[in-house]
ZAPA-494598 format. One record per atom (N, C-alpha, C): atom name; x, y, z. Coordinates in steps of 0.2 Angstrom, whole numbers, plus 2048, in hexadecimal, padded with zeros to 3 digits. Layout:
N
- at,xx,yy,zz
- CA,X,Y,Z
...
# end
This chain:
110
- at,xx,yy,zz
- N,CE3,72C,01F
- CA,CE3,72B,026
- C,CE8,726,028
- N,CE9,720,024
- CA,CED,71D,024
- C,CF5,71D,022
- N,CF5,723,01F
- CA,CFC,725,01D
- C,CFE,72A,025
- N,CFA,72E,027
- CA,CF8,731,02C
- C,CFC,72D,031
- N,CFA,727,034
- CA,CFC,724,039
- C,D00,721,03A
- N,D03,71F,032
- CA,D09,71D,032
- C,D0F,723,033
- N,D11,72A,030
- CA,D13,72C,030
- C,D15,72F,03A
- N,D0D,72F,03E
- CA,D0F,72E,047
- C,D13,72A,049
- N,D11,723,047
- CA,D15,71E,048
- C,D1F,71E,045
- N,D1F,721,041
- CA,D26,722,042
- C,D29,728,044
- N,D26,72E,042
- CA,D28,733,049
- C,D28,72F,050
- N,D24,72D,053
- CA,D22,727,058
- C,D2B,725,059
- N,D2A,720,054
- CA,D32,71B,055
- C,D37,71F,056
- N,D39,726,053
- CA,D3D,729,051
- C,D3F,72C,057
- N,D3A,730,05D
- CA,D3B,730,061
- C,D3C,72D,068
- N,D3A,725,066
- CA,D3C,71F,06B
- C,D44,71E,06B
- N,D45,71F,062
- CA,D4C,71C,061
- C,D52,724,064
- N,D4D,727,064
- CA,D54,72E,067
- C,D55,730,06F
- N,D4F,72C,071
- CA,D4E,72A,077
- C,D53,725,07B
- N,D53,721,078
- CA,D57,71A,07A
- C,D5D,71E,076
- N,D60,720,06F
- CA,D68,722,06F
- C,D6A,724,075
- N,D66,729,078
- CA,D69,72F,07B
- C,D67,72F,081
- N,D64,729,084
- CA,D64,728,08C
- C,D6A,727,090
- N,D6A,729,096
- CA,D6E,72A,09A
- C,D73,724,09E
- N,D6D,71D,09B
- CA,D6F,718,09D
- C,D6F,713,098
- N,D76,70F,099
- CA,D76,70A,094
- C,D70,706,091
- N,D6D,704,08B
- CA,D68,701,08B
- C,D6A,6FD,085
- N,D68,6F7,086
- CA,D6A,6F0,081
- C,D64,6ED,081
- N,D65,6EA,07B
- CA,D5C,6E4,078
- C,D62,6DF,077
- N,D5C,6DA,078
- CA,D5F,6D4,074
- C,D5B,6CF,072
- N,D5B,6CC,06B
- CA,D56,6C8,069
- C,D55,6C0,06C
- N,D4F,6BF,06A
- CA,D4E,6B5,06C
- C,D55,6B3,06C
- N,D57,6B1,069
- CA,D5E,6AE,066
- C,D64,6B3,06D
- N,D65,6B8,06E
- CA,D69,6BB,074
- C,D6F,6C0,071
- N,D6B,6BF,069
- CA,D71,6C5,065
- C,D6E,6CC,066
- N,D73,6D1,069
- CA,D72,6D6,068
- C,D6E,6D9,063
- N,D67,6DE,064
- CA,D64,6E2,05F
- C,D63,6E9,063
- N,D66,6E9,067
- CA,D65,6F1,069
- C,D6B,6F2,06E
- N,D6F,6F9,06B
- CA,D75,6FB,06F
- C,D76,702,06F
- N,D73,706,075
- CA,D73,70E,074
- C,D7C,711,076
- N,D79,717,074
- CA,D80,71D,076
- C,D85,719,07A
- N,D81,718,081
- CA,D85,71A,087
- C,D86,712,087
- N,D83,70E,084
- CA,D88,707,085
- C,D8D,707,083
- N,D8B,709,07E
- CA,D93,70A,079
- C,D98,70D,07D
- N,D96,713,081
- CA,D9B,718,084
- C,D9F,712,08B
- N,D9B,710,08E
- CA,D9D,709,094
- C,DA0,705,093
- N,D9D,703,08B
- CA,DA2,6FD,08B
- C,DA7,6FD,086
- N,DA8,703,083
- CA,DAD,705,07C
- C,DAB,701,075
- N,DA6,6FE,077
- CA,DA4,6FC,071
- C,D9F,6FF,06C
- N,DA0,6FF,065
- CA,D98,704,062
- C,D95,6FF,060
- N,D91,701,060
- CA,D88,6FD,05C
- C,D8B,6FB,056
- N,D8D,6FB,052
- CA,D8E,6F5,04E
- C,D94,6EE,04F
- N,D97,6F1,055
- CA,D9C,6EB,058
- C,D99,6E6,05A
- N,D94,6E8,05B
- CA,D91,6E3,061
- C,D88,6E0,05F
- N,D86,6E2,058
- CA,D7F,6E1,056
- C,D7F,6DA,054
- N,D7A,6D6,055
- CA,D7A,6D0,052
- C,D7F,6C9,055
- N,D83,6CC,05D
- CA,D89,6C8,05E
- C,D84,6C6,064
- N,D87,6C0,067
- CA,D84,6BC,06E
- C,D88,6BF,073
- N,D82,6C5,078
- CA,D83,6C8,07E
- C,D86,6C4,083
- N,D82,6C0,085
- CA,D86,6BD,089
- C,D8B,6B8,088
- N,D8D,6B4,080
- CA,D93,6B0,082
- C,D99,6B6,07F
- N,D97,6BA,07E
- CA,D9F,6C0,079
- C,DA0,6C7,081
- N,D9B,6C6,084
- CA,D9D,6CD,08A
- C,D9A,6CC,08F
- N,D99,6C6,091
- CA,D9A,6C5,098
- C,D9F,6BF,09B
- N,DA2,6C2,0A3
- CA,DA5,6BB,0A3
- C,DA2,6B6,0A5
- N,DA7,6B1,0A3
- CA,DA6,6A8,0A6
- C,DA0,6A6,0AB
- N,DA2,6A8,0B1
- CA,DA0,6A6,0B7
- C,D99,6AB,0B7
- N,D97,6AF,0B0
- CA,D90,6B3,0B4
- C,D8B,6B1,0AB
- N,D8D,6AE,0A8
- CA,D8B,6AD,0A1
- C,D84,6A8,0A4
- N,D83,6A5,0A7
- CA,D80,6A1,0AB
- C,D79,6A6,0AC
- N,D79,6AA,0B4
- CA,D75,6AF,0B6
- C,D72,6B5,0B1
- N,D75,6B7,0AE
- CA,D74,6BC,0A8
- C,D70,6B9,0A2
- N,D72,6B3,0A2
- CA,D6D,6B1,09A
- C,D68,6AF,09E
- N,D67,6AC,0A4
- CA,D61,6AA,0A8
- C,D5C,6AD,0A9
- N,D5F,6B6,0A8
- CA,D5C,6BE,0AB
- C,D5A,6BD,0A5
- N,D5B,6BE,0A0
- CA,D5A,6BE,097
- C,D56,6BA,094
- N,D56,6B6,098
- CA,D50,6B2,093
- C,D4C,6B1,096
- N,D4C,6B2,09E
- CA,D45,6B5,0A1
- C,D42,6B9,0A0
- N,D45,6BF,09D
- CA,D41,6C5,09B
- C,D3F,6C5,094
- N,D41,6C1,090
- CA,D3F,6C0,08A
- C,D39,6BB,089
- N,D38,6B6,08F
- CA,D30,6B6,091
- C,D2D,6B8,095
- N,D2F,6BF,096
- CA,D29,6C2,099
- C,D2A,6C4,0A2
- N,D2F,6C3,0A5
- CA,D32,6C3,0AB
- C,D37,6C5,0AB
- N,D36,6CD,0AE
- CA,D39,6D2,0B0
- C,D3C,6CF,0B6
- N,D44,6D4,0B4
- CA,D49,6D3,0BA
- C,D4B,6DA,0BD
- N,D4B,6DD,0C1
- CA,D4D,6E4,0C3
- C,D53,6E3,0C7
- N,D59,6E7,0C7
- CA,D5E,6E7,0CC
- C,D64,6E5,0CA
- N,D62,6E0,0C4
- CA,D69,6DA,0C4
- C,D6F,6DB,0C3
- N,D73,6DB,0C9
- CA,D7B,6DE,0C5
- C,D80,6D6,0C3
- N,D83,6DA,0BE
- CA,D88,6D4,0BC
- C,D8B,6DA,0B8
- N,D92,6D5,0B6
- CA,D99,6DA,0B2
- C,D96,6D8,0AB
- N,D9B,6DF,0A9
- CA,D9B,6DE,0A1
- C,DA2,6DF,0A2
- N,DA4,6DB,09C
- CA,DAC,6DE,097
- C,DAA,6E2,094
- N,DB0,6E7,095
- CA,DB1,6ED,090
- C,DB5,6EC,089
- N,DB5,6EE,085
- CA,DB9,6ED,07D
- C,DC2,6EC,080
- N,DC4,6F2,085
- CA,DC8,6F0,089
- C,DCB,6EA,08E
- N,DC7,6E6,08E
- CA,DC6,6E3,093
- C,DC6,6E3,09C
- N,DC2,6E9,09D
- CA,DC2,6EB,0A3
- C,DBB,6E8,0A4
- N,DBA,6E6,0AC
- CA,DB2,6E5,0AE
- C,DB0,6EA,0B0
- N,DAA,6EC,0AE
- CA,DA3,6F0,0B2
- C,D9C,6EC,0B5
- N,D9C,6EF,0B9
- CA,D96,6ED,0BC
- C,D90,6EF,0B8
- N,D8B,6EC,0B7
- CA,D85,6F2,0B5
- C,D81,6EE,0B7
- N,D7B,6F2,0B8
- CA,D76,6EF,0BB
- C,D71,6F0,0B6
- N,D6D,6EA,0B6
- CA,D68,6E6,0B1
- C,D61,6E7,0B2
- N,D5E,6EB,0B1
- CA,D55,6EB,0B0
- C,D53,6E7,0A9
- N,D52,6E0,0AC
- CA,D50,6DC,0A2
- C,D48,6DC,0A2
- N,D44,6E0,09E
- CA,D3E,6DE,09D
- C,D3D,6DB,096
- N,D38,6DB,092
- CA,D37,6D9,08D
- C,D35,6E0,088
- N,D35,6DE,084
- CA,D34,6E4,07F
- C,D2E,6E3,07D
- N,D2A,6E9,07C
- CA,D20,6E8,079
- C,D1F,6EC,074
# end
């Protein structure tokens, strides 16, 4: 039974985690600390950067700019207590150095 549930449970993940590669929209985590732990497909495709350039590095002081690092971590760590933000635009830098706008839905992860 218990080998049973566990083997759901990673099917489960398996299809969380193919979900998020292969969504249509950027989608990034980031731990207590503000280091990237999750970077799908299409971030990578946005910003030119792949998931291991960018795993374990500090989102907002390495790919945001100056004047917005302020607002961005303040969405960030709200939602990593529990206070969701919907709508929020702010730029990324791209590996090129071009800005994008992207727009921010931060909730917490359960």
């Amino acid at each position: 039974e218990r080998k049973v549930a566990e083997e759901v449970a990673e099917r489960v993940a398996q299809d969380l985690r193919a979900l998020i590669d292969t969504a249509n929209a950027p989608i990034f985590g980031i731990d207590q600390d503000g280091l990237v732990n999750e970077w799908n497909n299409k971030a990578a495709d946005i910003s030119g950067y792949m998931q291991d350039e960018v795993m374990g590095k500090n989102l907002v002081e390495q790919f945001i700019a100056p004047e917005n690092k302020l607002a961005v971590k303040t969405v960030l760590d709200n939602a990593l207590q529990g206070q969701e933000t919907a709508n929020f635009e702010f730029p990324l830098f791209t590996k090129d150095n071009k800005r994008i706008d992207v727009l921010l839905n931060a909730t917490t992860r359960r």
